[in-house]
DSSP file (Angstrom, degrees, kcal/mol; ACC not computed):
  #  RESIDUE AA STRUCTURE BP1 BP2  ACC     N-H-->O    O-->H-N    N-H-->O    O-->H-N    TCO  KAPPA ALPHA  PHI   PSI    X-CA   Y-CA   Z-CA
    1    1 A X              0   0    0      0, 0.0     2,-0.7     0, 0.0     0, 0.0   0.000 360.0 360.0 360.0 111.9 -108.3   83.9 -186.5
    2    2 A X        -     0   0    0      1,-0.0     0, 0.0     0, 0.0     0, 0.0  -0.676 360.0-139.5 -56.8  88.7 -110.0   85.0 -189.9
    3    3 A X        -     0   0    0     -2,-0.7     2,-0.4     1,-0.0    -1,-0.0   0.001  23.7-140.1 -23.4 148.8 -107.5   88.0 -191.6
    4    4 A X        -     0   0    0      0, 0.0     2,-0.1     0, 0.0    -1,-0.0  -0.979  11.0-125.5-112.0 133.6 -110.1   90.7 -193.0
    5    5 A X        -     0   0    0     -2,-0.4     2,-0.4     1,-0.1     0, 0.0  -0.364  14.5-124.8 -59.6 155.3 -109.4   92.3 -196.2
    6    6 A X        -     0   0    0     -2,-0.1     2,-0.7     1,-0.0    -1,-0.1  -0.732  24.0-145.7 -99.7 144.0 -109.3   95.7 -196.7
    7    7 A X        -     0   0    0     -2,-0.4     6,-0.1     2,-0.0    -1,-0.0  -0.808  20.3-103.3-127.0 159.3 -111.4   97.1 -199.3
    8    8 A X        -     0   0    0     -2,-0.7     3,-0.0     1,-0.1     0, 0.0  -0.190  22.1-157.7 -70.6 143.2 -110.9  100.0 -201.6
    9    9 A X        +     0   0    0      1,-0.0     2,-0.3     2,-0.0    -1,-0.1   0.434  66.4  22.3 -92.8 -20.8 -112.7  103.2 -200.7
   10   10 A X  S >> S-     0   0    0      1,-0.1     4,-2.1     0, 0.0     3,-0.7  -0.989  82.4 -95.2-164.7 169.3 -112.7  104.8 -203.9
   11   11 A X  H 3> S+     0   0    0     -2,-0.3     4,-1.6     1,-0.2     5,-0.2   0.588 117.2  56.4 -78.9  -2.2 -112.5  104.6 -207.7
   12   12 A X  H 3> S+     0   0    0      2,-0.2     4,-2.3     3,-0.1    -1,-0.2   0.903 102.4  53.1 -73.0 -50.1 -108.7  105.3 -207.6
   13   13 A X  H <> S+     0   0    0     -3,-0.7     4,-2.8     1,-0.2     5,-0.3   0.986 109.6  48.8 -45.6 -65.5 -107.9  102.4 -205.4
   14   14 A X  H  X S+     0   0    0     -4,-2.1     4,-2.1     2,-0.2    -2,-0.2   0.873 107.8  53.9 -35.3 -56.7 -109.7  100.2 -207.6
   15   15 A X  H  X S+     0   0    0     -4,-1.6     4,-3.3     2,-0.2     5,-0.2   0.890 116.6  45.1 -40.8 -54.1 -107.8  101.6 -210.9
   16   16 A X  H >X S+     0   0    0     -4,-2.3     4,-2.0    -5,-0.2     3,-1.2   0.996 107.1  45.6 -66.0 -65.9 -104.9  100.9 -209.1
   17   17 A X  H 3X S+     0   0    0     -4,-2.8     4,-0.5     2,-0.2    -2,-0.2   0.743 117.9  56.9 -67.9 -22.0 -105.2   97.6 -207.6
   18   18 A X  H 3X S+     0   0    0     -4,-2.1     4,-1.7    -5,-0.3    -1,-0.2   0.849 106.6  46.1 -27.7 -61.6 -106.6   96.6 -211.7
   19   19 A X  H << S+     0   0    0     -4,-3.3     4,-0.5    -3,-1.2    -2,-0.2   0.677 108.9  53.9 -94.6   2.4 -103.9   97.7 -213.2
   20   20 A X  H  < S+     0   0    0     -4,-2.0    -1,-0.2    -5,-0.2    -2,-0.2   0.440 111.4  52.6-105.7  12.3 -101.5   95.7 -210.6
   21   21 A X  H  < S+     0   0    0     -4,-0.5     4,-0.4    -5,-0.2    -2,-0.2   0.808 108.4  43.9 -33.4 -71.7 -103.5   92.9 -211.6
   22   22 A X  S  X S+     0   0    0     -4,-1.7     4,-1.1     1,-0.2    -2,-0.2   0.560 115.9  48.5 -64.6 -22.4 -103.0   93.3 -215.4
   23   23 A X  H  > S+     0   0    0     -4,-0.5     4,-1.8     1,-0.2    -1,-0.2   0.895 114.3  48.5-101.2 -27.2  -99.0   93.9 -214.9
   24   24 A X  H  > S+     0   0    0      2,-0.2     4,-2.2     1,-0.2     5,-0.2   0.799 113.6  47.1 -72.8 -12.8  -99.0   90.7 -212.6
   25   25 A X  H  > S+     0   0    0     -4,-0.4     4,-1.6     2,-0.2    -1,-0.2   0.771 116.9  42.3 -86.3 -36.0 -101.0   88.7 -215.2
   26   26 A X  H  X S+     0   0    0     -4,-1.1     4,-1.5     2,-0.2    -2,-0.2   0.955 113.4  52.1 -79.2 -43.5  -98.8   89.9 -217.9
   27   27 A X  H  X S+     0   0    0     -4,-1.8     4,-2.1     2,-0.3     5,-0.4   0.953 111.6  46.4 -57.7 -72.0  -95.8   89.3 -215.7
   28   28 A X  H >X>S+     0   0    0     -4,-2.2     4,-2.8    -5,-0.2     3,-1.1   1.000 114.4  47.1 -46.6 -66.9  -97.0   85.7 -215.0
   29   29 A X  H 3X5S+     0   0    0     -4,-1.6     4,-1.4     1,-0.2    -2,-0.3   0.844 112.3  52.8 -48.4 -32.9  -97.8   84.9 -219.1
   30   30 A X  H 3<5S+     0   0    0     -4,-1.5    -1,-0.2    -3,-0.4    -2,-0.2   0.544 112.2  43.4-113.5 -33.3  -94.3   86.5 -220.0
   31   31 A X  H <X5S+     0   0    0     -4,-2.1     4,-2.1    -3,-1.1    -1,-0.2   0.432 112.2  52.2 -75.7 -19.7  -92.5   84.2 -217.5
   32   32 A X  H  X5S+     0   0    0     -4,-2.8     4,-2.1    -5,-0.4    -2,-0.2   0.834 107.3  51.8 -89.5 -25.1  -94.4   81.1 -218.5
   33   33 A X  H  X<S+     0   0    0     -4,-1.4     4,-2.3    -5,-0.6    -3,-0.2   0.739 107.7  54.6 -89.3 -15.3  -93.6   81.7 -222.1
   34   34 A X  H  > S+     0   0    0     -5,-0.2     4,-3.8     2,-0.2     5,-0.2   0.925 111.4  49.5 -58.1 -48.6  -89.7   82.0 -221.0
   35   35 A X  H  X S+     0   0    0     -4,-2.1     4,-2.8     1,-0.2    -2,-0.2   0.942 111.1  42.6 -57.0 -38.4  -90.3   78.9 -219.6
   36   36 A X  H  X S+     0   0    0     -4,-2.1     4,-0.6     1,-0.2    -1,-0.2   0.929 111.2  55.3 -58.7 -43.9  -91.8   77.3 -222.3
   37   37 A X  H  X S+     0   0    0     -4,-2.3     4,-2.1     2,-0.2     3,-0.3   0.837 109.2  45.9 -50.4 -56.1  -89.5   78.7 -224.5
   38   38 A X  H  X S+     0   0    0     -4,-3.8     4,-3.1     1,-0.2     5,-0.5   0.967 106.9  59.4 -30.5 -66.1  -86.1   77.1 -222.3
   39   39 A X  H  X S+     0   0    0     -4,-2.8     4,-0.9     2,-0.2    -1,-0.2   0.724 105.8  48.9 -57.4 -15.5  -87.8   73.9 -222.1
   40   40 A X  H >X S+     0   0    0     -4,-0.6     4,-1.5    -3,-0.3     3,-1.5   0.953 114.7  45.3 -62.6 -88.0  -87.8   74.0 -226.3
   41   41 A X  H 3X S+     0   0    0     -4,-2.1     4,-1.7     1,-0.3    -2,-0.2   0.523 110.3  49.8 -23.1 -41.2  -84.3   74.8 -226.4
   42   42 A X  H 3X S+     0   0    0     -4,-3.1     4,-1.8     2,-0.2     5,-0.3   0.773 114.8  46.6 -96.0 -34.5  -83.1   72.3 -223.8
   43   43 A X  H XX S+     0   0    0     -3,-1.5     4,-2.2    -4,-0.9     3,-1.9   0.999 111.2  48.4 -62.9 -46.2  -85.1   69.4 -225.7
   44   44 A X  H 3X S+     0   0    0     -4,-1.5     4,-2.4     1,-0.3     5,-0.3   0.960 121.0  44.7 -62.5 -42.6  -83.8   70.5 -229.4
   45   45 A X  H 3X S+     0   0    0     -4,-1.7     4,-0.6    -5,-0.2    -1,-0.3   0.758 108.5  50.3 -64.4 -12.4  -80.3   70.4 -227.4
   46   46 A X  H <X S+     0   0    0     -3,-1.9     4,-1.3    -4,-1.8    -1,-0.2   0.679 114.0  50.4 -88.8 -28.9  -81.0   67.3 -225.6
   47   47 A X  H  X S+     0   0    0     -4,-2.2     4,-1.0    -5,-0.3    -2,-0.2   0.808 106.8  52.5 -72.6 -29.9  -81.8   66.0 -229.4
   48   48 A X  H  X S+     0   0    0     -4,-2.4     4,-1.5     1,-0.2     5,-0.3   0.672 106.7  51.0 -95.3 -22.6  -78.7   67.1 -230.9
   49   49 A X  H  < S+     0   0    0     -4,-0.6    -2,-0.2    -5,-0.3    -1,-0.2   0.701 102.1  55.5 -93.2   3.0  -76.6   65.6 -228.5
   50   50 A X  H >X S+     0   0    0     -4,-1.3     4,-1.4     2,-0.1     3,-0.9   0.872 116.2  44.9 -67.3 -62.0  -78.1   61.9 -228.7
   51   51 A X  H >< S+     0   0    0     -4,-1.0     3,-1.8     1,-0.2     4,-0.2   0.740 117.8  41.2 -45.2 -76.4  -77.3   62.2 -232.9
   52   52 A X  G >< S+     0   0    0     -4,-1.5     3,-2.0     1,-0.3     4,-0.3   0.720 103.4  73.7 -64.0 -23.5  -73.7   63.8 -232.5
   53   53 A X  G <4 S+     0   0    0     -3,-0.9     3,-0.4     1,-0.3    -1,-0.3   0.920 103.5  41.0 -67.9 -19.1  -72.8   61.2 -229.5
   54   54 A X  G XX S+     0   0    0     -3,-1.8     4,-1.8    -4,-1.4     3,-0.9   0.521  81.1  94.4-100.3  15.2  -72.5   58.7 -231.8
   55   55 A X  H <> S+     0   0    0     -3,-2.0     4,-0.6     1,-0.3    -1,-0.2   0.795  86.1  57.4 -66.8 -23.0  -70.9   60.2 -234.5
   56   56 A X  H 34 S+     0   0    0     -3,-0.4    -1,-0.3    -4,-0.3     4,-0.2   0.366 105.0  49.3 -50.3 -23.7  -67.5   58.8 -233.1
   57   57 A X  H X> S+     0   0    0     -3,-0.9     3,-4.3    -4,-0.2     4,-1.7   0.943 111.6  53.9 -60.0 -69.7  -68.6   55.2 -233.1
   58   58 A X  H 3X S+     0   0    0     -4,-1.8     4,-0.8     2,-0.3    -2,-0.2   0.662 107.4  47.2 -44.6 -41.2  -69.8   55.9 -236.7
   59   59 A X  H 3< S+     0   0    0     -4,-0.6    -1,-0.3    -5,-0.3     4,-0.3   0.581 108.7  55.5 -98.2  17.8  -66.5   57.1 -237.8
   60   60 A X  H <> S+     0   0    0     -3,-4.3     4,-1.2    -4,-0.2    -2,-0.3   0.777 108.1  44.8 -87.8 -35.1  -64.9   54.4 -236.3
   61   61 A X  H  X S+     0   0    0     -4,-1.7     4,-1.8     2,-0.2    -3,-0.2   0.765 106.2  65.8 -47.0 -38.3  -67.1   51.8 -238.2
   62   62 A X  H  X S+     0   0    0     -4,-0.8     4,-2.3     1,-0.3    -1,-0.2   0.938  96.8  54.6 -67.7 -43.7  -66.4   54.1 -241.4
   63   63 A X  H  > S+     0   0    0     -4,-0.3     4,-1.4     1,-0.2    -1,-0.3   0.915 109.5  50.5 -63.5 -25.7  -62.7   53.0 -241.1
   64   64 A X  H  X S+     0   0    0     -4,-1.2     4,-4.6     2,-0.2     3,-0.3   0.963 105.0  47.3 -63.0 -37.0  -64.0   49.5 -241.2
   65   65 A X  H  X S+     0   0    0     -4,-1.8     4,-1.1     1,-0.3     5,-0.3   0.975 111.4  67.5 -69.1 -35.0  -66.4   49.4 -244.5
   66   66 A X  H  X S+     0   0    0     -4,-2.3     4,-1.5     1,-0.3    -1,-0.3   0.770 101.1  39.7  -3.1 -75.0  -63.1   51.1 -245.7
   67   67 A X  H  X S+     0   0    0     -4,-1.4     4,-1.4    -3,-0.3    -1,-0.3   0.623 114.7  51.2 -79.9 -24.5  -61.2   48.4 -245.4
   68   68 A X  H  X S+     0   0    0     -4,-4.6     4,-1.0    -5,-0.2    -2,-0.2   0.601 105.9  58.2-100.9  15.7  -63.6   46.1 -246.6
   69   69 A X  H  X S+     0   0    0     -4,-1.1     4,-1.9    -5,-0.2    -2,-0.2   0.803 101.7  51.1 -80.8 -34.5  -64.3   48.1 -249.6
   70   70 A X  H >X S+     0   0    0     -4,-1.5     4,-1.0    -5,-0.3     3,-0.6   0.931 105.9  55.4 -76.3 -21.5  -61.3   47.9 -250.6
   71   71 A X  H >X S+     0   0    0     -4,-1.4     4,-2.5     1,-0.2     3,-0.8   0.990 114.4  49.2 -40.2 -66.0  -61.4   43.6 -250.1
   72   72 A X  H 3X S+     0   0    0     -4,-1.0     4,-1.3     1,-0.3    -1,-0.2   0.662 100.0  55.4 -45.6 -47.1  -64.3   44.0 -252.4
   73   73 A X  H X< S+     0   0    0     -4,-1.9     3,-1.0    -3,-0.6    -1,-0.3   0.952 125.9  32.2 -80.7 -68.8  -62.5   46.4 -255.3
   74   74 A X  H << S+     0   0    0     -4,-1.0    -1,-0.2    -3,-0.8    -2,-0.2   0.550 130.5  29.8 -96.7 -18.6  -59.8   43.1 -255.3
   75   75 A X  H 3< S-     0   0    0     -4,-2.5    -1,-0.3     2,-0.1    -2,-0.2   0.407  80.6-154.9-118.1  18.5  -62.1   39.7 -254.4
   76   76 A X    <<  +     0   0    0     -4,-1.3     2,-0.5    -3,-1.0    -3,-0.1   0.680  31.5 166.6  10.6  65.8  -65.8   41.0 -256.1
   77   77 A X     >  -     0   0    0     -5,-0.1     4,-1.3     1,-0.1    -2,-0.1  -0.876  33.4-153.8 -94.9 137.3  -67.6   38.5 -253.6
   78   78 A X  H  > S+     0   0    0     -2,-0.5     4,-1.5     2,-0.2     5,-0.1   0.441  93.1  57.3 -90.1   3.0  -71.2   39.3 -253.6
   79   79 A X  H  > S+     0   0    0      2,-0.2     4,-3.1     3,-0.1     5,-0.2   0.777 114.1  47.0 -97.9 -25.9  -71.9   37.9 -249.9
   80   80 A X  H  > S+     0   0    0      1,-0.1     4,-2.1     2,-0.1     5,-0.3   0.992 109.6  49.6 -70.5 -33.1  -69.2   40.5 -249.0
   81   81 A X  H  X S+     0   0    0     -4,-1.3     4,-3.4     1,-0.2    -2,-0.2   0.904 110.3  54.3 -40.1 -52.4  -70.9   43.2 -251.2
   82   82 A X  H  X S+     0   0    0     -4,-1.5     4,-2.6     2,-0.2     5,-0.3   0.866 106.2  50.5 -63.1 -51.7  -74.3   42.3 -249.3
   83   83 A X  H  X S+     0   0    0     -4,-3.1     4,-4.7     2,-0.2     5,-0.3   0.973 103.5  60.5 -52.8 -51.7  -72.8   42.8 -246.1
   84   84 A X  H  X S+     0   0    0     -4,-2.1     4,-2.1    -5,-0.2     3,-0.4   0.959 110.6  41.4  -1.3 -93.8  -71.5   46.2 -247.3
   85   85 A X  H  X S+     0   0    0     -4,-3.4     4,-2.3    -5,-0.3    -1,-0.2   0.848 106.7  56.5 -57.5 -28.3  -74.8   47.2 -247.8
   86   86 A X  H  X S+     0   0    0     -4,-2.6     4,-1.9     2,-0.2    -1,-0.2   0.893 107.4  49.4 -56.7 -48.8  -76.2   46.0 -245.1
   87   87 A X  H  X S+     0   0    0     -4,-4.7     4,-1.2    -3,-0.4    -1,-0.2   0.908 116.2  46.2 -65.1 -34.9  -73.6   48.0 -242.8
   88   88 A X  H  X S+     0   0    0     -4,-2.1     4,-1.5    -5,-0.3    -2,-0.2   0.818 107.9  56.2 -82.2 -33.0  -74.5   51.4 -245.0
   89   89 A X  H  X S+     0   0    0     -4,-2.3     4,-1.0    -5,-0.2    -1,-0.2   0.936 111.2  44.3 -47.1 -51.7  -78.3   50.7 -244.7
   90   90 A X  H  < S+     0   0    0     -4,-1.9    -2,-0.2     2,-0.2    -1,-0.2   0.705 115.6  48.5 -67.0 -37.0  -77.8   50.6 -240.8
   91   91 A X  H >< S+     0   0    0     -4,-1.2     3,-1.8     1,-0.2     4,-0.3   0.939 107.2  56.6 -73.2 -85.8  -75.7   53.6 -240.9
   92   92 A X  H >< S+     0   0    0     -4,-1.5     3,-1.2     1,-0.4    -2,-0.2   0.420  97.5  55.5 -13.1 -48.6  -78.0   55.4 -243.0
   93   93 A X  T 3< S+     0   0    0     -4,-1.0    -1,-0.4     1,-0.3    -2,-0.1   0.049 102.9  63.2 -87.0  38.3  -81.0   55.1 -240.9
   94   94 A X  T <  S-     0   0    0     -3,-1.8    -1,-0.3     2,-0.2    -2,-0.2   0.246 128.0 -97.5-105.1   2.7  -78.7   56.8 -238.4
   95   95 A X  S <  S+     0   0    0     -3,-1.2    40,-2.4    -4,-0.3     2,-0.3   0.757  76.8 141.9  62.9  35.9  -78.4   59.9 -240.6
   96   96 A X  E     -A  134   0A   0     38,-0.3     2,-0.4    -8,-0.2    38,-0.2  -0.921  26.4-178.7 -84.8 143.3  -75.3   59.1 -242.3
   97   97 A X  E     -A  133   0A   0     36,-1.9    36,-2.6    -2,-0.3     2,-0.4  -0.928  31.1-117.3-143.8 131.3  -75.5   60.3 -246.2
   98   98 A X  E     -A  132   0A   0     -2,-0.4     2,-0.6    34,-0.2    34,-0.3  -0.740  31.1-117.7 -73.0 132.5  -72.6   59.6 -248.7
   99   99 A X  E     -A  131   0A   0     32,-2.2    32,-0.5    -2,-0.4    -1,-0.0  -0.745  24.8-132.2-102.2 114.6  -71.3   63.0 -249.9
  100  100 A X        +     0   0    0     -2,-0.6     3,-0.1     1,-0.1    31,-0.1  -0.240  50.4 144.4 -56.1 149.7  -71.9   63.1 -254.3
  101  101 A X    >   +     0   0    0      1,-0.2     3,-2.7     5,-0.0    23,-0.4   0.201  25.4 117.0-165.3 -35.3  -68.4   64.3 -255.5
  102  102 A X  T 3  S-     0   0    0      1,-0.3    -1,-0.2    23,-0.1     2,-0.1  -0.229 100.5 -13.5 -37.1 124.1  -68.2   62.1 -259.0
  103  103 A X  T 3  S+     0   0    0     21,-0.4    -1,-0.3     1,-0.2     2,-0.1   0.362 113.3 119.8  78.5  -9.5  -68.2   65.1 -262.1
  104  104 A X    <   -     0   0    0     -3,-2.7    20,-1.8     1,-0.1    -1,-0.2  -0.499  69.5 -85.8-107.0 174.3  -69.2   68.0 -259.6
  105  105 A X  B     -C  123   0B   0     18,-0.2    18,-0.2    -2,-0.1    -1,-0.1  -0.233  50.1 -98.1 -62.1 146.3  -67.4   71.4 -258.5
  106  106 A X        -     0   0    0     16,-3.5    -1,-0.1     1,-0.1    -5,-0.0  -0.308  39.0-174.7 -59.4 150.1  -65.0   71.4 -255.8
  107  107 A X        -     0   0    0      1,-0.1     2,-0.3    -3,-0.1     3,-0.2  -0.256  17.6-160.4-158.5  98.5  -66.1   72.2 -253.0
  108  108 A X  S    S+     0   0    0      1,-0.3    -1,-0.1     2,-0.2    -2,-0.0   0.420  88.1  58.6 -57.6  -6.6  -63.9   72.7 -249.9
  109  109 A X  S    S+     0   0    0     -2,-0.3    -1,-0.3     1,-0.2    29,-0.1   0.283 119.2  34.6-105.8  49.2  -66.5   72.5 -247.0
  110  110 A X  S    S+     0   0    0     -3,-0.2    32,-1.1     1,-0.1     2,-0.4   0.127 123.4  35.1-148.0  -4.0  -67.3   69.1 -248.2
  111  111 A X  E     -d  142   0C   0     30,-0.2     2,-0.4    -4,-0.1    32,-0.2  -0.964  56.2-138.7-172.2 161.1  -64.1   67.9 -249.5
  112  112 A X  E     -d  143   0C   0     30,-1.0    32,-4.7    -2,-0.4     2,-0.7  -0.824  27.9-150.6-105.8 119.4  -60.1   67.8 -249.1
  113  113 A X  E     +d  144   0C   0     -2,-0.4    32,-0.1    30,-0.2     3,-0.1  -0.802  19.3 176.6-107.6 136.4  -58.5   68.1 -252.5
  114  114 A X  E     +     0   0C   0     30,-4.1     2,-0.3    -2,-0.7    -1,-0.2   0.668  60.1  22.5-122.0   5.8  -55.3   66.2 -252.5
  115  115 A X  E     -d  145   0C   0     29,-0.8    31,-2.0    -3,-0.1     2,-0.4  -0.897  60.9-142.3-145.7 131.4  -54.4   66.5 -255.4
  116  116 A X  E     -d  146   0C   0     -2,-0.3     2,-0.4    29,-0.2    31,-0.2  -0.731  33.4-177.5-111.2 147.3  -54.7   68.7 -258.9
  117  117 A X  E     -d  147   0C   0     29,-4.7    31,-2.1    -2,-0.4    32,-0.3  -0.955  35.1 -75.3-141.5 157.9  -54.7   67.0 -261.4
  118  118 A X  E    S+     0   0C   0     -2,-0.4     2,-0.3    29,-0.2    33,-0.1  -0.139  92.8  67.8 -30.3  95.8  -54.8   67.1 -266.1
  119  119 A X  E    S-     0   0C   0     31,-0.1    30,-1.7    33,-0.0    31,-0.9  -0.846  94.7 -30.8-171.8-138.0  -58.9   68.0 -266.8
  120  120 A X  E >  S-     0   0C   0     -2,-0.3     3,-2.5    29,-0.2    27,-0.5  -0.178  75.8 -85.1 -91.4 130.0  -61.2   70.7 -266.4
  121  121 A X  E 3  S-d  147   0C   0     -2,-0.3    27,-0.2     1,-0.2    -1,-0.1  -0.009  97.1  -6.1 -29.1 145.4  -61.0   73.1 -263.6
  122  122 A X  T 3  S+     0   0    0     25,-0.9   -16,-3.5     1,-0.2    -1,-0.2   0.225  94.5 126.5 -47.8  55.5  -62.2   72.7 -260.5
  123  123 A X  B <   -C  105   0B   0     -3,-2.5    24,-2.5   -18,-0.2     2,-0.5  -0.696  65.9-117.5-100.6 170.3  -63.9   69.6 -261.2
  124  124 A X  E     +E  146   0C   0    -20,-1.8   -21,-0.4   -23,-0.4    22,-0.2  -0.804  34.3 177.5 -85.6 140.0  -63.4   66.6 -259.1
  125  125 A X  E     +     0   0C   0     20,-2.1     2,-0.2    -2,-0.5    -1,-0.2   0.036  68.5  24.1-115.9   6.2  -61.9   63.8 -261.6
  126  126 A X  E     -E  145   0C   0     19,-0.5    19,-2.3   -25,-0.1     2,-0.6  -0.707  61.1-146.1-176.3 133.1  -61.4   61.5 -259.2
  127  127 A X  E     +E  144   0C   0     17,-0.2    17,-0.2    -2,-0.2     3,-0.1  -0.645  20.3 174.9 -97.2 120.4  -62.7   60.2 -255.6
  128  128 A X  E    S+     0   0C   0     15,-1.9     2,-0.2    -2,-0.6    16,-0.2   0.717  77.6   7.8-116.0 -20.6  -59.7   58.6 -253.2
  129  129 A X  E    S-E  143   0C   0     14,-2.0    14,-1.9    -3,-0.1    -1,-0.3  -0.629  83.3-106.7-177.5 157.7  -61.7   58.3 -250.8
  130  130 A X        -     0   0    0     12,-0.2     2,-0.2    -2,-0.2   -30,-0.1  -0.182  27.4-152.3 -51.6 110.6  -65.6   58.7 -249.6
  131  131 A X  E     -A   99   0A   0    -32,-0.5   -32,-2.2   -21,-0.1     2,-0.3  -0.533  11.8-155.1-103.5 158.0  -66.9   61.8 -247.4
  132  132 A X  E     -AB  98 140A   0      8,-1.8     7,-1.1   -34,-0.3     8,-1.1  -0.825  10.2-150.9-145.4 154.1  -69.7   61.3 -245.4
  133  133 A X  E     -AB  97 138A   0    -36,-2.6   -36,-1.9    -2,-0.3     2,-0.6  -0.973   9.4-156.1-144.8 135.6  -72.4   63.8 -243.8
  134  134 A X  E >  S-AB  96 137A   0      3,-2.0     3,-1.5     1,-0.4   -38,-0.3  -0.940  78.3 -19.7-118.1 112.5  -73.8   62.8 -240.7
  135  135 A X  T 3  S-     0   0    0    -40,-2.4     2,-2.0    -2,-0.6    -1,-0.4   0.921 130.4 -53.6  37.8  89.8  -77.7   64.7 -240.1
  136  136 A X  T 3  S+     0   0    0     -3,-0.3     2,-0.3     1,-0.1    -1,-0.3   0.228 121.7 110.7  36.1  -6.9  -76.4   67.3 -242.9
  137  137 A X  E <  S-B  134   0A   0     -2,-2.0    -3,-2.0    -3,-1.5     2,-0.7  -0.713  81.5-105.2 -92.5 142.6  -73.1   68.2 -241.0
  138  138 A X  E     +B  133   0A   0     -2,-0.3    -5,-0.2    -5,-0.2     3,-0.2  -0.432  39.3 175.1 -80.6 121.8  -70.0   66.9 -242.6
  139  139 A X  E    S+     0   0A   0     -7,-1.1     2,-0.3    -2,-0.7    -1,-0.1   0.825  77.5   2.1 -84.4 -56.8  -68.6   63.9 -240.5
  140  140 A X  E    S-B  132   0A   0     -8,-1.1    -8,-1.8   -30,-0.0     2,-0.5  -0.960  78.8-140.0-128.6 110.2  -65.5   63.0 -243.1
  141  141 A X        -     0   0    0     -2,-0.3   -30,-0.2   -10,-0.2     2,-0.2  -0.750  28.1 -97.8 -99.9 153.7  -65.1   65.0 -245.8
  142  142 A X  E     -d  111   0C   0    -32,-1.1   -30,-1.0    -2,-0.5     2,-0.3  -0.143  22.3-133.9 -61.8 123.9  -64.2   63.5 -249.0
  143  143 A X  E     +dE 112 129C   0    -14,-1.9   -14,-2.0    -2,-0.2   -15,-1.9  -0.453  36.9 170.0 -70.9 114.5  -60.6   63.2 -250.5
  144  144 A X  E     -dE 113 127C   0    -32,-4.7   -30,-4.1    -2,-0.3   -29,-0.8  -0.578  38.0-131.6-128.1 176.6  -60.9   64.1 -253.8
  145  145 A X  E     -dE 115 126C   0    -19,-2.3   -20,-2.1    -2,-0.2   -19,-0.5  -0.984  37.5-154.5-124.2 131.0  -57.9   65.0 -257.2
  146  146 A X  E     -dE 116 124C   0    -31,-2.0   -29,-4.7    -2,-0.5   -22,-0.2  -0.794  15.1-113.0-102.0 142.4  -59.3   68.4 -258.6
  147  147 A X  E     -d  121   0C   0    -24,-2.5   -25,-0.9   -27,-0.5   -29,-0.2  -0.400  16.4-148.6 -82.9 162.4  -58.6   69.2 -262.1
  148  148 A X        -     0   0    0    -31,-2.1   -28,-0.2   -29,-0.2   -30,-0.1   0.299  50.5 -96.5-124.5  32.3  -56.2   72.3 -262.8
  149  149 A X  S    S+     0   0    0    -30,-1.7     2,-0.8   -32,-0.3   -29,-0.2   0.569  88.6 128.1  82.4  21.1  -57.7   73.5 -266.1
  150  150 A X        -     0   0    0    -31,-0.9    -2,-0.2   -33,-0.3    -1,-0.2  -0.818  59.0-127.5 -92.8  94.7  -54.7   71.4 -268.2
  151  151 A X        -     0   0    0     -2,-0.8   -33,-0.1   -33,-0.1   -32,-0.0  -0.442  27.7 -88.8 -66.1 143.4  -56.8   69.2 -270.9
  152  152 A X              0   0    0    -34,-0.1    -1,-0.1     1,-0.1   -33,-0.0   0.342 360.0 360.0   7.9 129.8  -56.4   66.1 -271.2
  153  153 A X              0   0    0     -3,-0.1    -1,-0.1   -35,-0.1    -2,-0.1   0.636 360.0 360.0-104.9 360.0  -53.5   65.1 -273.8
């Protein structure tokens, strides 16, 4: 059995049934760009948790090159040096970045001062050990001796 449609009788009907077109077309576009919108959001979040999931691996690995920096500081062997780099290359194209501290200001959301120490005020005079930033977020921050404005005798 074939339904018949009704059809509108006058220019009022029409106006009407137009503009409850236009609000169901807007209606539709305004939900599709919600969607679109989610489906952004859920990728850049799907993106940020691949990078951070490993960031615990990474700063177990950190404790290693650690310990074999310091071997290095005490045997200078260059096939250990090369591994060294080799392990920080591989980090690196992971997003891990060594955090600069050598000569600059302190600066606490990038380092732990653990000490103050004789030069010029609140520069770092000395790295104790290496802070790390993992896709621009601070992973480790670096342990540093901050001067406390006493020169140097």
């Amino acid at each position: 059995m074939v339904k018949k449609t009704k059809t509108p009788k006058n220019n009022n009907e029409i106006e009407l049934l137009n503009s409850k077109i236009l609000e169901l077309e807007q209606n539709h576009k305004r939900v599709l760009a919600d969607y679109q919108n989610q489906e952004r959001r859920h990728k850049e979040l799907e993106t940020q948790i691949v990078k951070f999931a490993q960031a615990s691996l990474i700063e177990k690995i950190l404790l290693s090159i650690d310990s074999l920096e310091m071997a290095q500081f005490h045997l200078k062997d260059k096939g250990l040096q090369m591994v060294i780099d080799q392990l920080f290359k591989t980090l690196e194209s992971e997003g891990l970045k060594t955090i600069d501290t050598n000569n600059l200001v302190f600066d606490p959301n990038t380092m732990d001062c653990l000490e103050l120490a004789t030069g010029e005020k609140d520069l770092v005079i000395e790295t104790v050990s290496k802070g790390y930033l993992l896709y621009d977020k601070v992973l480790r921050p670096a342990k540093v001796k901050v001067g406390n404005g006493t020169p140097k005798a």
